[in-house]
C-alpha positions as CSV (number, residue, x, y, z in Angstrom):
1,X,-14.9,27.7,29.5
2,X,-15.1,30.3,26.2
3,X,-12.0,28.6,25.2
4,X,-12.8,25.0,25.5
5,X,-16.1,25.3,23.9
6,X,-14.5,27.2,21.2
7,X,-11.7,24.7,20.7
8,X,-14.4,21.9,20.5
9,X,-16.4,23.8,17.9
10,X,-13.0,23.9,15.7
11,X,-12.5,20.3,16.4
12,X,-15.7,19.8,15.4
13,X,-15.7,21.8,11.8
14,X,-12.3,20.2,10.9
15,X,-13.5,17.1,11.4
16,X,-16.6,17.7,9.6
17,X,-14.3,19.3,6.2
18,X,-12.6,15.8,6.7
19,X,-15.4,13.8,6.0
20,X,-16.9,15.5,3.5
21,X,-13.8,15.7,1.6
22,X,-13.4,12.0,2.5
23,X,-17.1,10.9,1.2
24,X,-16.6,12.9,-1.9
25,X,-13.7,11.0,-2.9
26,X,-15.5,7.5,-2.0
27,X,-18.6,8.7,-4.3
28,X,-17.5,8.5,-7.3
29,X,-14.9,6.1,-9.5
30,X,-12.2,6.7,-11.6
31,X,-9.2,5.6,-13.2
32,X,-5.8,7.3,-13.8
33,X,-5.8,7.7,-17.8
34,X,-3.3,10.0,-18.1
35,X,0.6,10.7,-16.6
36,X,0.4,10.9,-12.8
37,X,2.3,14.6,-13.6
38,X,-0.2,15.6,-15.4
39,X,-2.6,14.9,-12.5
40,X,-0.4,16.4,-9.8
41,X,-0.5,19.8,-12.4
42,X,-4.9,19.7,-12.4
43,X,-4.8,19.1,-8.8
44,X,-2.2,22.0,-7.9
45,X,-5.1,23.9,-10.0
46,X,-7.5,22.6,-8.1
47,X,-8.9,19.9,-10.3
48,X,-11.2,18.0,-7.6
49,X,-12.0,15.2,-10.8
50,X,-8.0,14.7,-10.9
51,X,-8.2,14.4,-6.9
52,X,-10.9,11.8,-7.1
53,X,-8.4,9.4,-9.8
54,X,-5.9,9.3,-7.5
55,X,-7.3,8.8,-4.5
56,X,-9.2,5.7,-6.1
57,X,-6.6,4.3,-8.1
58,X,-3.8,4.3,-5.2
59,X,-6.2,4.3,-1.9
60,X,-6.9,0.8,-1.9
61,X,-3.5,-0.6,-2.2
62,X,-2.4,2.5,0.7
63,X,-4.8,0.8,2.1
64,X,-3.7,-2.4,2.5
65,X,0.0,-1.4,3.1
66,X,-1.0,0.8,6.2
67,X,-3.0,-2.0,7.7
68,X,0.2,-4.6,7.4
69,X,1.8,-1.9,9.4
70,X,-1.2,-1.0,12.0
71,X,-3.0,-4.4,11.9
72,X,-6.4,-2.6,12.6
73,X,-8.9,-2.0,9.3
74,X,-10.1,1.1,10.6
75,X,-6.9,2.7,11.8
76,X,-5.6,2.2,7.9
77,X,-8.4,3.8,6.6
78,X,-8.4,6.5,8.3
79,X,-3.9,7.2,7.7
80,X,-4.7,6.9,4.1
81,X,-7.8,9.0,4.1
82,X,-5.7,11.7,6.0
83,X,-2.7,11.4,3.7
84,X,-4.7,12.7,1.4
85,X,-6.8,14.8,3.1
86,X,-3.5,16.8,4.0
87,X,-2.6,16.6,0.4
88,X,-5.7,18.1,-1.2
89,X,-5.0,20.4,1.7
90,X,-1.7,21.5,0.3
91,X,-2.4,21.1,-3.3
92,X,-0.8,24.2,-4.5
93,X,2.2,22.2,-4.2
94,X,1.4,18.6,-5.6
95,X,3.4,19.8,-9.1
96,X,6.7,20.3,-7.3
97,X,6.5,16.1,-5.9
98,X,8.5,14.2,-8.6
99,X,7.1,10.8,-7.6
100,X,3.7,10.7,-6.4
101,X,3.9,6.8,-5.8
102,X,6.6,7.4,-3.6
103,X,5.7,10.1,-1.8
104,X,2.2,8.5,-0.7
105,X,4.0,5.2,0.6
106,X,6.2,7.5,2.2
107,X,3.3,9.6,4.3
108,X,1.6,6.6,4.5
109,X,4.4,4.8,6.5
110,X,5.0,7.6,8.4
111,X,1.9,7.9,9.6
112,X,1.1,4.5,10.3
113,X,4.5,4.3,12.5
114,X,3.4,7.6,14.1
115,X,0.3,5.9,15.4
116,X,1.9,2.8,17.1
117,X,4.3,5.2,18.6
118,X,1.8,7.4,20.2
119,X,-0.8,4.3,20.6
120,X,1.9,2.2,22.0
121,X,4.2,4.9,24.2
122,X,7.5,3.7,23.0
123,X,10.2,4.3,20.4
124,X,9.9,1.8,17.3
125,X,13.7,0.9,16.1
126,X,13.1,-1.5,13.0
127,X,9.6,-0.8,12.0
128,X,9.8,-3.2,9.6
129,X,11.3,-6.6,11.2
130,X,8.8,-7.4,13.2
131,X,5.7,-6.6,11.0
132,X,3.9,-9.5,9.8
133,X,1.6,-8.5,6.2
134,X,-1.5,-9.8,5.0
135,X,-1.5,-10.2,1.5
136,X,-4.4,-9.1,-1.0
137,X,-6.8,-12.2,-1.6
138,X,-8.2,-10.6,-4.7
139,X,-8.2,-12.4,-7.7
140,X,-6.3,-11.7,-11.2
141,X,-7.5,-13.0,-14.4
142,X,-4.4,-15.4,-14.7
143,X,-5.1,-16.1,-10.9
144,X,-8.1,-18.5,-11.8
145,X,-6.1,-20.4,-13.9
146,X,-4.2,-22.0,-11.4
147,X,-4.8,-24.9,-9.6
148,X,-6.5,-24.7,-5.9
149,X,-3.6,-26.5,-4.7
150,X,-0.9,-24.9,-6.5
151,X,-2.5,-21.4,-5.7
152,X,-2.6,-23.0,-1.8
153,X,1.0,-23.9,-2.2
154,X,2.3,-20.7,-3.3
155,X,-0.2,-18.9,-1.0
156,X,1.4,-21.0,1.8
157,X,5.2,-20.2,0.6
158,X,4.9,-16.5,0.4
159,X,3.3,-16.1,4.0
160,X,6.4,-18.2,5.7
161,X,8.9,-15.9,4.2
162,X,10.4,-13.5,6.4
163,X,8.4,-10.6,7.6
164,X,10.7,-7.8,5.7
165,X,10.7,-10.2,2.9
166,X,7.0,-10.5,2.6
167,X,7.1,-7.2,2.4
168,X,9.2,-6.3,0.0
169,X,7.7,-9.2,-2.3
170,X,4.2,-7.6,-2.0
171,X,5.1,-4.4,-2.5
172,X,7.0,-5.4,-6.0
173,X,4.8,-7.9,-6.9
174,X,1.5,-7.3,-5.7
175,X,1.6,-3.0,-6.2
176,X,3.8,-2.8,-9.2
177,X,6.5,-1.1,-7.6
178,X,10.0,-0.7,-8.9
179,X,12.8,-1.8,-6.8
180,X,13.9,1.8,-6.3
181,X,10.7,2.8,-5.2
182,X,10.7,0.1,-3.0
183,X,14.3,1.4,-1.3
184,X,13.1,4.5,-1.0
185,X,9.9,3.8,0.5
186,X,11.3,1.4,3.0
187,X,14.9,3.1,3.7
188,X,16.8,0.5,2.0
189,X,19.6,0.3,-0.8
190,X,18.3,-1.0,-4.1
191,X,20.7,-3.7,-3.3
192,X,18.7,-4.6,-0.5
193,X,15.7,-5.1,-2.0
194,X,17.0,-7.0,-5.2
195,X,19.1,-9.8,-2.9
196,X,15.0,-10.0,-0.5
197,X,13.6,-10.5,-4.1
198,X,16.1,-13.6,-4.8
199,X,15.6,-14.8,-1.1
200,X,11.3,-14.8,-1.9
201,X,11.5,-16.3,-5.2
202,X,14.3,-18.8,-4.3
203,X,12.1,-20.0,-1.2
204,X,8.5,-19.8,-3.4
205,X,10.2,-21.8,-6.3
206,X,11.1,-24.8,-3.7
207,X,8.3,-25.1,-2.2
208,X,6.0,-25.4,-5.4
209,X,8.8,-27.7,-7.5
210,X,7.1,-30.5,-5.7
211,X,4.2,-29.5,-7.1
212,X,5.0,-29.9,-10.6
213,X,7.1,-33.0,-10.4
214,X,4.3,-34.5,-8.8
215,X,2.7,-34.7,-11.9
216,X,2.7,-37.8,-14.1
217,X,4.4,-38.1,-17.5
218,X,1.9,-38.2,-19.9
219,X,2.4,-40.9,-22.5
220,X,2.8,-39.4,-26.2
221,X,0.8,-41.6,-29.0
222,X,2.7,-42.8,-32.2
């Protein structure tokens, strides 16, 4: 009975480290100014302002990634939050990871496929042929520019392609990521990834053309 009540009470405290580490982070905003290596160096010092920049400038897009895996808004949250949880954990090591970008896609995917596999019981083969992703509706600048119905039209294109596609095409477009970040996150050959970029494009370009070439000529005065 000792036991149990002790093991609850541990539980408990690591828990409660969790979200106060957690609440911190979401408590105050910042922006990465400076080279993500010389944040992983301030954070391997113990630099909790450091912490705080990257855990707002790459949570919401971990975010979004671990939910197009999951499919549950609260179950993402809480992978990302413990990604970096385990990272501020271990941060006398951040300045030996060579690409921080990288290595927090990575956790994050690995976590998120270690929660279907022990919510679901079984062994997931091609995590990521079967996952359908749900892309950011948040505007850019340049985004309101565009016409309702082109935006609908290209909106409309990108969610038919394929779901590893989709993927692949957020992840470049969408986060920024380079096409061998991209490989690496997803266990792919840059090759890979470059001929899915051709596919998405090829298959967003058709299905806008019409868009364009439904517009009249306009006649030019002399």
């Amino acid at each position: 009975m000792y036991f149990e009540i002790s093991r609850g009470r541990t539980a408990l405290l690591r828990l409660s480290i969790k979200v106060t580490i957690i609440d911190c982070l979401r408590n105050t905003s910042h922006h990465i100014s400076e080279e993500p290596l010389v944040e992983l160096q301030r954070i391997g010092n113990g630099d909790e302002q450091a912490f705080r920049r990257l855990f707002q400038y790459y949570s919401p897009r971990l975010n979004q990634f671990a939910y197009s895996i999951v499919k549950i808004r609260e179950a993402a949250t809480e992978i990302v939050d413990d990604v970096f949880v385990k990272l501020w954990k271990q941060r006398e090591k951040a300045s030996s990871i060579s690409n921080i970008r990288v290595y927090l896609y990575v956790a994050v995917k690995n976590s998120s496929l270690n929660y279907l596999s022990s919510k679901a019981h079984r062994q997931i083969t091609e995590p990521f042929n079967h996952f359908d992703i749900a892309l950011s509706r948040d505007q850019a600048p340049d985004e309101k520019m565009i016409s309702a119905e082109l935006l609908g039209k290209i909106t409309s294109a990108v969610e038919s392609l394929p779901p590893r596609c989709k993927m692949i095409f957020k992840l470049v477009r969408e986060d920024g990521l380079r096409y061998k970040d991209v490989a690496e996150i997803l266990n792919l050959t840059v090759n890979t990834v470059d001929a899915q970029m051709v596919i998405a494009v090829k298959r967003i370009s058709e299905k806008v053309q019409a868009h364009f070439t439904a517009f009249p000529k306009k006649t030019v005065k002399k």
